[in-house]
PAKETOR-464532 format. One record per residue: x, y, z of N, C-alpha, C, O in turn; residue number from 1. Coordinates in steps of 0.001 Angstrom, whole numbers, always signed. Last residue first. Example, Ala and Ser with C-alpha at 12.3 -4.5 7.8 and 13.67 -1.06 7.14 Angstrom:
2
SITE_+12850_-2250_+7080_+13670_-1060_+7140_+12900_+30_+7870_+13409_+1138_+8039_2
SITE_+13190_-5690_+7800_+12300_-4500_+7800_+13200_-3300_+7800_+14236_-3319_+8465_1
//
This chain:
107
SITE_+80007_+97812_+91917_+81373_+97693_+91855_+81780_+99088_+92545_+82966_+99383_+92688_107
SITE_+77345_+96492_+94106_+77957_+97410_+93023_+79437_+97531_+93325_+80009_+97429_+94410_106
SITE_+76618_+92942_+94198_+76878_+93943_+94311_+76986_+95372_+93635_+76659_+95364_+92448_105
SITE_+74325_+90149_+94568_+74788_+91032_+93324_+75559_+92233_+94135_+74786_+92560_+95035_104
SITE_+75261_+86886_+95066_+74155_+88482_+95672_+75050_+89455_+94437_+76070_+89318_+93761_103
SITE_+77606_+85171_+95164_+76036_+84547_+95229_+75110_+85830_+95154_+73925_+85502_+95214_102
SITE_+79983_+86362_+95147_+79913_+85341_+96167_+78507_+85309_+96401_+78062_+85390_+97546_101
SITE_+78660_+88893_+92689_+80015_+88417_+93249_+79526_+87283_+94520_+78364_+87535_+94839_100
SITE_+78009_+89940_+89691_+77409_+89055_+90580_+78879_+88832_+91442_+79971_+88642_+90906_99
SITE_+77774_+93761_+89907_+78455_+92499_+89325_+78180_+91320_+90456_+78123_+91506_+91671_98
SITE_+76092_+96847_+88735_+76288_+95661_+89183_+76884_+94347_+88434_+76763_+93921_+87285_97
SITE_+78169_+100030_+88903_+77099_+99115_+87997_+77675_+97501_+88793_+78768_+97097_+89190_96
SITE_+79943_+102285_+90539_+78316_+101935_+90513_+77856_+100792_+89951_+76898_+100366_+90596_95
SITE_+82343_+102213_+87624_+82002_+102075_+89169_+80478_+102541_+89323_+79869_+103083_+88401_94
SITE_+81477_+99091_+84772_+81600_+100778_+85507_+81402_+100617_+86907_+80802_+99717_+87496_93
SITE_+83662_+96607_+83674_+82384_+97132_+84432_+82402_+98826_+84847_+83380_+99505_+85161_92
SITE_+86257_+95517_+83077_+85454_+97035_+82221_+84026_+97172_+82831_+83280_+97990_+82294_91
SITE_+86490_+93579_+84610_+87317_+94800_+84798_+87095_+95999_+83987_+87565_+97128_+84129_90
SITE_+84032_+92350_+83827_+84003_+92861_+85166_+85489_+93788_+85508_+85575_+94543_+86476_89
SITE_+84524_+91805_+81138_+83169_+92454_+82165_+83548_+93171_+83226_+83401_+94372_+83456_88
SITE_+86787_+89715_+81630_+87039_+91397_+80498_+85775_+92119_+80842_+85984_+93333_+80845_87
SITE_+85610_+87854_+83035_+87342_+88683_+83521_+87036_+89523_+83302_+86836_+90397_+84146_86
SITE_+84208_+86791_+81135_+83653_+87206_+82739_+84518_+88111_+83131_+84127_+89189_+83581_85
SITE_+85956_+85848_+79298_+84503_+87112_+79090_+84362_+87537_+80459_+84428_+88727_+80766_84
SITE_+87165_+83998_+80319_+87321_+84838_+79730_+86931_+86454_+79755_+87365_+87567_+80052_83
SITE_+84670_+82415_+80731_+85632_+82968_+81718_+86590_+83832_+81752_+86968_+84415_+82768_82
SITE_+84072_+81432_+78550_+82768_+82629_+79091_+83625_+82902_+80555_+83110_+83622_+81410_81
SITE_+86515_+80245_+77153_+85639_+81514_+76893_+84804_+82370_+77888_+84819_+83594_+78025_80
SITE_+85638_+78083_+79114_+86800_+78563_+78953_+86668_+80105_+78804_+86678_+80968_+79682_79
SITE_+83516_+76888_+78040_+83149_+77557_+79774_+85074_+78085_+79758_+85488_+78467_+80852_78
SITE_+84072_+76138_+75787_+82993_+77276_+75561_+83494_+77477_+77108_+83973_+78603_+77238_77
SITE_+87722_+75157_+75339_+85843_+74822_+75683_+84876_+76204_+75613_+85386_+77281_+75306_76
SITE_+89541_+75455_+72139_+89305_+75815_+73715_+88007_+75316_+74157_+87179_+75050_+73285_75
SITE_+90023_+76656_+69382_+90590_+75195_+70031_+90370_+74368_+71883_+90786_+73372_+72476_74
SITE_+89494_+78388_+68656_+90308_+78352_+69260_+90683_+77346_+70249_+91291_+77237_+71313_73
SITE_+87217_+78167_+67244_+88182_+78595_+66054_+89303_+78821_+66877_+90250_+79373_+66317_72
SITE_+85530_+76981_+68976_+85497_+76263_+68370_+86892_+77194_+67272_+87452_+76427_+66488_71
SITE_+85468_+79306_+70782_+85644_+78599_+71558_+86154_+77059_+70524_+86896_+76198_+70996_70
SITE_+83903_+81291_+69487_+85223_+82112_+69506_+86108_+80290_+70380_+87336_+80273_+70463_69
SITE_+81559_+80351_+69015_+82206_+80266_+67902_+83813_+80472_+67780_+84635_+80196_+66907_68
SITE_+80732_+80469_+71386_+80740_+79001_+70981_+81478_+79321_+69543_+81989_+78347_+68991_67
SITE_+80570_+82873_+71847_+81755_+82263_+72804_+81714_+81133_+72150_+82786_+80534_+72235_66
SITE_+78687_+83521_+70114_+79298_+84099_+70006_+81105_+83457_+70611_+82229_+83535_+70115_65
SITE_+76401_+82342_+71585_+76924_+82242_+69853_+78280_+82597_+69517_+78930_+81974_+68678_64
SITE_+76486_+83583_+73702_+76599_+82241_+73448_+77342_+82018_+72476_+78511_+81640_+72390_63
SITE_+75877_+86031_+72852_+77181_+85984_+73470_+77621_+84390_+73485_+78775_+83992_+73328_62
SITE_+73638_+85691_+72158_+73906_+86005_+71055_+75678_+86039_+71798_+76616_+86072_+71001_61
SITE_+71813_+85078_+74608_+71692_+84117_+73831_+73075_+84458_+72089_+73278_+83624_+71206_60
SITE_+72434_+87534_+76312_+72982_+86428_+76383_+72552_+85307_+75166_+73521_+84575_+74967_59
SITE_+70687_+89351_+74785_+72241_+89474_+74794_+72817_+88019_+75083_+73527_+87414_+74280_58
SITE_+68035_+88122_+75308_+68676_+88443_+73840_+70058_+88412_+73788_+70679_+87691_+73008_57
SITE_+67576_+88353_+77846_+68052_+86902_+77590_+68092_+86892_+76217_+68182_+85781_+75695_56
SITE_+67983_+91373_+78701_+69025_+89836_+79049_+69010_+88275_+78340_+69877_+87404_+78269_55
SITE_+66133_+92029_+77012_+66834_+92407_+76786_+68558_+91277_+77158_+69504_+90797_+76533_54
SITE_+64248_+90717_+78771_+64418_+90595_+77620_+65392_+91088_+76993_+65645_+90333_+76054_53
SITE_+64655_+92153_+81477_+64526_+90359_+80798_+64711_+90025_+79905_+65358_+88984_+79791_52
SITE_+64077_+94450_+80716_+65480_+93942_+81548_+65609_+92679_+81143_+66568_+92202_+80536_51
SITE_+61244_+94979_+80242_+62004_+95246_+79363_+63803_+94210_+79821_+64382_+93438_+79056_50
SITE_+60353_+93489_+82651_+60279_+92576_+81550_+61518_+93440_+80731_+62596_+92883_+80524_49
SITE_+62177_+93305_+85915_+61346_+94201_+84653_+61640_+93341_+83695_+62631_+92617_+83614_48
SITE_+63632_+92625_+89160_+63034_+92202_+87704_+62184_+93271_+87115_+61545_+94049_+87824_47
SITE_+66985_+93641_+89010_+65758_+94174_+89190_+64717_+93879_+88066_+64621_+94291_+86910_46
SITE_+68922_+92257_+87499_+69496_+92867_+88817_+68327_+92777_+90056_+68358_+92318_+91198_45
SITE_+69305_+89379_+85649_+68502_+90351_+85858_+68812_+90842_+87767_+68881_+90164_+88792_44
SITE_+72973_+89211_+83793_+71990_+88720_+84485_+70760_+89589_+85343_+71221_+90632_+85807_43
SITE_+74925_+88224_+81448_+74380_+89256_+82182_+73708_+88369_+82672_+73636_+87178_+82370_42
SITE_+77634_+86132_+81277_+76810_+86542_+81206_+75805_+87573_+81908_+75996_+87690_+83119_41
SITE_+80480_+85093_+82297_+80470_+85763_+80992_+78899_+86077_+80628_+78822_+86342_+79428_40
SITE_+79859_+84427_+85177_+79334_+83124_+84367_+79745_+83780_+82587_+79380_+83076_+81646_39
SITE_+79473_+86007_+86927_+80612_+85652_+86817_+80566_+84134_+85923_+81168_+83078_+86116_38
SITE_+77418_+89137_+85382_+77959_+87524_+85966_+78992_+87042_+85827_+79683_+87335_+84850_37
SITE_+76645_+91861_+85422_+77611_+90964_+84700_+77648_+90113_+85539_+77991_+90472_+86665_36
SITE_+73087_+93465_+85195_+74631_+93361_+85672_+75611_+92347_+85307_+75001_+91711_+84447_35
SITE_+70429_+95317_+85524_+71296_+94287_+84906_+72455_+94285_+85323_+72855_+95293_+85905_34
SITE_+69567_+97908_+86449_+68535_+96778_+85753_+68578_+95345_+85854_+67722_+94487_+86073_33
SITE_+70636_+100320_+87522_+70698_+99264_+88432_+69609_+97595_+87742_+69158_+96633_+88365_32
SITE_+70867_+102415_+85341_+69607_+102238_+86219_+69755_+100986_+87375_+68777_+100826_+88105_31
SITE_+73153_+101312_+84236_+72822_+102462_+84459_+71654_+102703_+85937_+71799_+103057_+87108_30
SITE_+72303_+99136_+82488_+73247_+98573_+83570_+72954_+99985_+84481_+72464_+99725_+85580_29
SITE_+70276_+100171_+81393_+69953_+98772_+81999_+71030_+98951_+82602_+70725_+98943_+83795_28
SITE_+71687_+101904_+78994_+70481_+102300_+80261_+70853_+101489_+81386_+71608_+101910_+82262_27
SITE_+73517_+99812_+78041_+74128_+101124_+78979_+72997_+100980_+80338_+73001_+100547_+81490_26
SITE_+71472_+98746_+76679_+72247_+97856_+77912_+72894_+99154_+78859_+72748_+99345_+80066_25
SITE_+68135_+100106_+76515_+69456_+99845_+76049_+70409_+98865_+77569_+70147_+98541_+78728_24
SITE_+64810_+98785_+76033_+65870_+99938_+77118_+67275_+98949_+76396_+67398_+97793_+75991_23
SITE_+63847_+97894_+74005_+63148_+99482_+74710_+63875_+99654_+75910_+63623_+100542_+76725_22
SITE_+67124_+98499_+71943_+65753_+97441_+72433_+65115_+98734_+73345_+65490_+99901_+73461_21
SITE_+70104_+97725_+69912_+68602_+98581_+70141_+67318_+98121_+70585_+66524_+97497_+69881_20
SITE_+72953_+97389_+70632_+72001_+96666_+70704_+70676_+97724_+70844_+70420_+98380_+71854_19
SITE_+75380_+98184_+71603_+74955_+98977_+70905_+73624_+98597_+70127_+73209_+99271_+69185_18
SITE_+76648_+96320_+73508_+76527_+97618_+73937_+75704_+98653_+72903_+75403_+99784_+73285_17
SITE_+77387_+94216_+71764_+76123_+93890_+72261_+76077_+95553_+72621_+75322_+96146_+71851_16
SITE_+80170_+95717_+70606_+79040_+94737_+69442_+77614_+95019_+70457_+76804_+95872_+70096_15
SITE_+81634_+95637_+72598_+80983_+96874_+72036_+79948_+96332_+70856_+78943_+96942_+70491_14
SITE_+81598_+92890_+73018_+81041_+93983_+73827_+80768_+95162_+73746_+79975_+95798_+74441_13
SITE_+83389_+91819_+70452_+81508_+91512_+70623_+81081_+92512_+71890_+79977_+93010_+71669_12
SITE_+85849_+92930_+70977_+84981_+93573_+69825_+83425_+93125_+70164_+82465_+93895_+70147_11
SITE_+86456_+91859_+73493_+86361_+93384_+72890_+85736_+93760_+72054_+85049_+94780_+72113_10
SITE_+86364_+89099_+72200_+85769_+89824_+73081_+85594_+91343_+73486_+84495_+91825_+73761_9
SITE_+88743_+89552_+70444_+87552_+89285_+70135_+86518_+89617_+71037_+85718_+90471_+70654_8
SITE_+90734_+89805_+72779_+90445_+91214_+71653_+89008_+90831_+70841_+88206_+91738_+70618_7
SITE_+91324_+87690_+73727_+90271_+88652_+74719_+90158_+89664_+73751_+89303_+90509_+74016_6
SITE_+91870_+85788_+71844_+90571_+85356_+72643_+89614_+86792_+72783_+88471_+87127_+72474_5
SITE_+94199_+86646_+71136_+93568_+86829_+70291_+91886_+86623_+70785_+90918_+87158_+70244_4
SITE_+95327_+86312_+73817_+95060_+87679_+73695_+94334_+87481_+72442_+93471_+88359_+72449_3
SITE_+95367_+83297_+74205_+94653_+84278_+75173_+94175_+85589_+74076_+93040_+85794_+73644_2
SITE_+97279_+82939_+71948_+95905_+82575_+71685_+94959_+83344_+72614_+93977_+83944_+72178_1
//
């Protein structure tokens, strides 16, 4: 069940990664914008509206997303977004930020 979990997740991260807004997620992680939480969610690195928005689009659609992957697998949603958090942050890029022990770092 794990692995059917984390391949779904695979697929919605290249899903959000290709998201068209006035700055992309690449950009955003790129630029130091945004970064992965240990919550399966992004979060704002450096406030900017474009960044904001962009964050609280992705995350609202990863929700959806963990709540659906969380209900056809029999599992809790904070299950999932732990999940997710794992598969982020070992596919994070070196340089790009990840929330670690409260402060954001770069990986």
């Amino acid at each position: 069940m794990k692995n059917k979990i984390v391949k779904s997740l695979i697929i919605v991260s290249m899903l959000f990664s290709s998201i068209a807004f006035a700055i992309g997620l690449d950009e955003a992680k790129q630029k130091g914008l945004v970064g992965e939480k240990d919550n399966g969610y992004l979060g704002v690195v450096v406030a900017q509206k474009d960044a904001q928005d962009l964050v609280e689009d992705i995350n609202a659609k990863r929700k959806t997303v963990y709540a659906q992957l969380a209900a056809k697998n029999g599992i809790t949603v904070q299950q999932v977004e732990k999940l997710a958090a794992q598969k982020a942050y070992d596919k994070t890029s070196s340089g790009h930020y990840l929330w670690v022990g409260g402060k954001w770092v770069k990986k």
